[in-house]
C-alpha positions in Angstrom: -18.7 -25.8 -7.6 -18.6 -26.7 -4.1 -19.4 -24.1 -1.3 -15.8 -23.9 -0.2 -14.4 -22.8 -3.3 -16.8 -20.4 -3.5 -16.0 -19.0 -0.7 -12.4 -19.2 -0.8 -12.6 -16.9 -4.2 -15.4 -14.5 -2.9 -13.2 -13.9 0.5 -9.8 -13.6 -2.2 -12.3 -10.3 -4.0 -12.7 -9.3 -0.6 -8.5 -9.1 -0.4 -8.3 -7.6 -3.9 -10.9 -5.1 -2.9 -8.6 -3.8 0.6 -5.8 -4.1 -1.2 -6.6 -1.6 -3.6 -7.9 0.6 -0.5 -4.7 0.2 0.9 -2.7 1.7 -1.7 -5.1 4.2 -2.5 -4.8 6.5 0.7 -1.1 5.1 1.4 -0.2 7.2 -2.0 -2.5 9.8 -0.6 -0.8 10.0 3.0 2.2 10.0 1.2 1.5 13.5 -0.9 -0.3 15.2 2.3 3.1 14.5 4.1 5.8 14.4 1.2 7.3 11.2 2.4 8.6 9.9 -0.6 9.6 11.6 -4.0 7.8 14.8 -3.4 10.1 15.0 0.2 13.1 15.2 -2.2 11.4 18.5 -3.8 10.4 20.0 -0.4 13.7 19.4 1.0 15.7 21.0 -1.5 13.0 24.2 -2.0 14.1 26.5 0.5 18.1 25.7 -0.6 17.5 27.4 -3.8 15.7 30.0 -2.5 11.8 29.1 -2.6 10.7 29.3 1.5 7.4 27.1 1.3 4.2 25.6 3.4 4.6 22.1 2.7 4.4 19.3 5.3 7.8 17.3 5.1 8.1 14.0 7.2 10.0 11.7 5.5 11.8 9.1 7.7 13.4 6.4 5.7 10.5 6.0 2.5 7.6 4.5 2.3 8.3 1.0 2.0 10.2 0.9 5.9 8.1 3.3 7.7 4.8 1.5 6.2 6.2 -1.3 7.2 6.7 -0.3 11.0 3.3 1.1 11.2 1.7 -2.3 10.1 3.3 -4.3 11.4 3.2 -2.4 15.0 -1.0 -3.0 14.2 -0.6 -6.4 13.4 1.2 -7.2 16.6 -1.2 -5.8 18.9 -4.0 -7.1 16.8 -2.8 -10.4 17.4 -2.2 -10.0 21.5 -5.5 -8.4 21.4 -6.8 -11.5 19.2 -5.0 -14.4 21.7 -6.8 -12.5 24.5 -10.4 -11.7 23.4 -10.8 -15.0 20.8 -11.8 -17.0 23.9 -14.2 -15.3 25.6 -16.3 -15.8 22.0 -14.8 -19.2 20.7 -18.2 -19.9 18.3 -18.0 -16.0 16.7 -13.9 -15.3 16.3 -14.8 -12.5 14.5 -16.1 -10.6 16.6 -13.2 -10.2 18.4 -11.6 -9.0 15.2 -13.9 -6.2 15.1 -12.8 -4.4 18.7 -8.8 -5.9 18.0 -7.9 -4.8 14.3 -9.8 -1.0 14.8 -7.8 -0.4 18.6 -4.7 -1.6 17.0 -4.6 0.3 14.1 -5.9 3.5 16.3 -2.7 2.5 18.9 -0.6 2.8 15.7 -2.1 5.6 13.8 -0.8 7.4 17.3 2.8 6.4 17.0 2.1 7.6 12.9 1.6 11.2 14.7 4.2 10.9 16.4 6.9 10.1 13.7 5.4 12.5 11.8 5.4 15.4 14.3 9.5 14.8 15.0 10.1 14.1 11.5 8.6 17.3 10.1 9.3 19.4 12.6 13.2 18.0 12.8 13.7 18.7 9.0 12.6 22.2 8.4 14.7 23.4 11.9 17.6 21.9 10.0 17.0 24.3 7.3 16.9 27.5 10.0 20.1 28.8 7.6 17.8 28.4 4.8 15.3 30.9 6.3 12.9 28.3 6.2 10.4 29.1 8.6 7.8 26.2 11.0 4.7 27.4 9.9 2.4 26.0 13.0 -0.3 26.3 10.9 1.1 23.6 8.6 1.9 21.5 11.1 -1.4 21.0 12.9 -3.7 21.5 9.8 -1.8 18.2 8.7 -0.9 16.0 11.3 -5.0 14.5 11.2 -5.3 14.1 7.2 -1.6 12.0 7.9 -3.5 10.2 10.3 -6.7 9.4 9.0 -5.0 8.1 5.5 -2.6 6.2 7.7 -5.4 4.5 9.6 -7.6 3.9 6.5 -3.9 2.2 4.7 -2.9 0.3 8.3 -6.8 -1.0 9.0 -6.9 -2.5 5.3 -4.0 -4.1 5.0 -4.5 -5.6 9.0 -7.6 -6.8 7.6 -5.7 -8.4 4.7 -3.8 -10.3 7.0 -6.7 -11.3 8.9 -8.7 -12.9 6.2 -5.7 -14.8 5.0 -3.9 -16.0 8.3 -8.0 -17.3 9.2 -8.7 -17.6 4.8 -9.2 -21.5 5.2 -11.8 -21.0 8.6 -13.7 -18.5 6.8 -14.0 -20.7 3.7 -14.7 -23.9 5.4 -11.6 -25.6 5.7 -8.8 -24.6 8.7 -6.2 -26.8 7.0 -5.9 -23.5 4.0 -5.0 -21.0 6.4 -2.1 -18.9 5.4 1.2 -20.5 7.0 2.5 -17.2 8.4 1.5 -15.3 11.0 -0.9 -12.3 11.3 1.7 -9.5 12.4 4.1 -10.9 9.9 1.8 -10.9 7.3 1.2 -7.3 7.9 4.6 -6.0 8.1 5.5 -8.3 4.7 2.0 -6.5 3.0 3.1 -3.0 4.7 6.6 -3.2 2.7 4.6 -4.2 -0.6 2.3 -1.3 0.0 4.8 1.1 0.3 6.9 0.2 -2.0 4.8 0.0 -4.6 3.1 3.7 -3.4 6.7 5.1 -3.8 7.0 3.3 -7.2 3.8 3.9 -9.2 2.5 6.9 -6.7 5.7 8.7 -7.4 4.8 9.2 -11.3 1.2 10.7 -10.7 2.1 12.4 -7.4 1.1 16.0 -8.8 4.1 16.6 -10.5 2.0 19.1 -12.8 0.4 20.8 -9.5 3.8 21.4 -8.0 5.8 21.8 -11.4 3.2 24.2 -13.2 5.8 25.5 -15.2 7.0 22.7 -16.7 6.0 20.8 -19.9 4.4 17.7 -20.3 6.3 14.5 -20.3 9.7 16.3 -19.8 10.4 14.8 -16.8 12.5 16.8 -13.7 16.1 17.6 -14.7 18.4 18.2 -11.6 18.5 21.8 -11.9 14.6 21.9 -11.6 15.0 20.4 -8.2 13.5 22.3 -5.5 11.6 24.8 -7.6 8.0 24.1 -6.7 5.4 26.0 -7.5 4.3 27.2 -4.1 1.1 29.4 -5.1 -2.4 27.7 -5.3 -5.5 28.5 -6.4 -6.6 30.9 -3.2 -3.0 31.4 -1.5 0.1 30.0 -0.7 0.1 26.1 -1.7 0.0 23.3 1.0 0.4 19.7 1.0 -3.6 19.2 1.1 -3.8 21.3 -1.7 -2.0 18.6 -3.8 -3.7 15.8 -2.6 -6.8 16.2 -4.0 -5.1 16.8 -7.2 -3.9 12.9 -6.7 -6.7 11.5 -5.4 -8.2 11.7 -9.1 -5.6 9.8 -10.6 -2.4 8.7 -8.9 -4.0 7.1 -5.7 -6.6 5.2 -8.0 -3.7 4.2 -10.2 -1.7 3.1 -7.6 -4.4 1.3 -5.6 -5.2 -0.4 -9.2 -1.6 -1.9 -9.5 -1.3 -3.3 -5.9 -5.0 -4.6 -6.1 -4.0 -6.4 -9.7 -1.2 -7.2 -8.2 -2.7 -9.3 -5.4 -5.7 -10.3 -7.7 -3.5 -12.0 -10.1 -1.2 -13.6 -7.5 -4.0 -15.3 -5.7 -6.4 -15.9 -8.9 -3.2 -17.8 -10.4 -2.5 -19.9 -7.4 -6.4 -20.8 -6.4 -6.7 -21.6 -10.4 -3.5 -23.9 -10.4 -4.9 -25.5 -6.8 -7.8 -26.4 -8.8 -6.6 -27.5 -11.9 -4.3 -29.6 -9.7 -6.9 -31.6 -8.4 -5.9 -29.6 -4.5 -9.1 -28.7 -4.3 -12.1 -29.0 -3.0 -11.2 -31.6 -1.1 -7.6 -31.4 0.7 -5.3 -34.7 0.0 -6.1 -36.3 3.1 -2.7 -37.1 4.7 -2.6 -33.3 4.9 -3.0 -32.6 8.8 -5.3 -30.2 10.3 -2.9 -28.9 12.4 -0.3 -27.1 10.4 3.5 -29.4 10.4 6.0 -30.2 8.3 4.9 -32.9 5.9 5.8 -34.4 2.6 4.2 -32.6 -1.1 1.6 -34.4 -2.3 1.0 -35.4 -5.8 -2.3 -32.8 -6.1 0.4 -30.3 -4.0 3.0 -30.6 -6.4 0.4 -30.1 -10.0 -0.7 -27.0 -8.1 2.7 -25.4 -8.0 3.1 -26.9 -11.7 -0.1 -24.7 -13.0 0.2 -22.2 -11.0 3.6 -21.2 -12.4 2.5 -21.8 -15.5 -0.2 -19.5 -15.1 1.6 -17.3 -13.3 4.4 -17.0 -16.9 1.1 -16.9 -19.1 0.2 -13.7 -16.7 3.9 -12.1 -17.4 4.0 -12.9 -21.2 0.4 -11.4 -22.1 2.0 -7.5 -19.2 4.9 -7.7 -21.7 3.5 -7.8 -24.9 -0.1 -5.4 -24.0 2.8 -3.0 -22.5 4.6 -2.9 -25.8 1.4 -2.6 -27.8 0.4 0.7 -25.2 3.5 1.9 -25.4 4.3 1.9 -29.2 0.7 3.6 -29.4 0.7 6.1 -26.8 3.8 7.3 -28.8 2.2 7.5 -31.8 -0.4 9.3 -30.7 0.8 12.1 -28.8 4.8 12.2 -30.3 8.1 12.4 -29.2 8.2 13.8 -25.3 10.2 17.5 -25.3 12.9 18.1 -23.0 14.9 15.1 -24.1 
């Protein structure tokens, strides 16, 4: 196989491999802070009575507020990119390394800062509530929030990096991703967050902060609110759940969004090869990005890769009816029906 396809799939690992990163400490920022489905917990605690030390910041979910903090990266990693690319025209990627790090930093600072009036806004509101602003709680947090934010921004930056330059790095310019860096890391921040607040929300320590509860019952409306606010040594915090997560909810949820990606991209380099689009590009395809006409190979590629891509769907549906069917077998009827 020819050098440039090598390439091309070793760099698409390399995308698979952040993208699980990614979602990994995005579902992890998202317990230390309750953003998404844990906020809805936190928010209604203190309503019904239970006054607690969680961290409380969410905005407008995970999808949205992700999508605003990579996307504010990507920007300035691109002005910082038109600027610094020059002065090293023969190593571009070297201006990557000082551009995507002070981006993400520039936004991991506006992260604090949503963070700092979102908490601190929500629990005054509940002043009638005798919900007290534990100051505590607000500084021990605000750097975890942080640090998983900058770890979840710099690898999905990255992402759009190696895709927006994916044909350069592999040896031909003419496969570089159509759309541009900052807007392929404010599309990638929505997907990251949505699918945190999807898949995250099932494994976000539902049994840490519902101790009480059984297995597999799920949360009724009246449970709402009732958290279980002691931990092991003291009253519980949101860092106390997130290392609870971090054994299975963030891998889980990192696993979907990097199978996610891997399949995507493994179904349409498969389908560009089985469409005769590559090694070698048709060659009235210009190196310079502009409208033009499919080509035959062009047009095969998109005819295997959606057949691929249904083969893909087909074989989910059926090994999720097989797990599903077992799992019930195996462990019986869930209670609390």
């Amino acid at each position: 196989m020819p050098l440039e396809v090598v390439l091309l799939f070793a760099w698409t690992l390399v995308i698979v491999f952040l993208a699980f990163l990614a979602c990994h400490f995005e579902d992890n920022e998202s317990d230390i802070g309750s953003q998404s489905n844990p906020n809805s917990q936190v928010q209604l605690a203190p309503q019904v009575g239970q006054v607690h030390r969680f961290f409380n910041k969410a905005i407008s979910g995970e999808p949205l507020s992700n999508a605003l903090y990579q996307g504010t990266a990507g920007m300035i990693a691109w002005m910082l990119l038109y600027k610094l690319e020059p002065l090293v025209p023969d190593a571009k990627w070297k201006a990557a390394v000082v551009a995507i790090p002070l981006a993400v930093g520039a936004s991991a600072l506006i992260h604090m800062i949503f963070a700092t009036t979102a908490h601190c806004g929500r629990i005054a509101a509940q002043k009638r509530f005798e919900q007290p602003i534990y100051l505590d709680v607000f500084y021990g947090h605000l750097i975890p929030i942080a640090t998983h934010g900058f770890l979840t921004t710099f690898s999905i930056v990255s992402i759009a990096y190696i895709q927006s330059n994916l044909g350069a790095l592999a040896g031909d310019p003419r496969l570089n991703h159509p759309f541009a860096l900052p807007l392929l890391a404010f599309i990638w921040g929505i997907t990251v967050g949505s699918i945190g607040s999807s898949t995250g929300d099932v494994h976000y320590g539902t049994e840490r902060e519902f101790q009480d509860r059984p297995f597999g019952e799920g949360k009724r409306v009246i449970y709402h609110g009732r958290i279980t606010r002691y931990a092991d040594c003291g009253i519980r915090t949101s860092k106390d759940i997130s290392p609870f997560c971090a054994k299975f909810g963030s891998p889980a949820t990192g696993l979907t969004f990097g199978l996610i990606i891997l399949l995507e991209n493994w179904r349409t380099l498969i389908g560009m090869k089985l469409g005769g689009y590559l090694p070698v590009l048709p060659a009235n395809l210009p190196l310079v990005p502009t409208v033009h006409f499919a080509t035959a190979e062009g047009n095969m590629a998109a005819v295997w890769g959606i057949i691929l891509g249904l083969i893909i769907i087909a074989a989910w549906i059926v090994g999720n009816m097989i797990f599903v069917k077992w799992i019930r077998a195996k462990c019986g009827p869930f209670v609390g029906a």
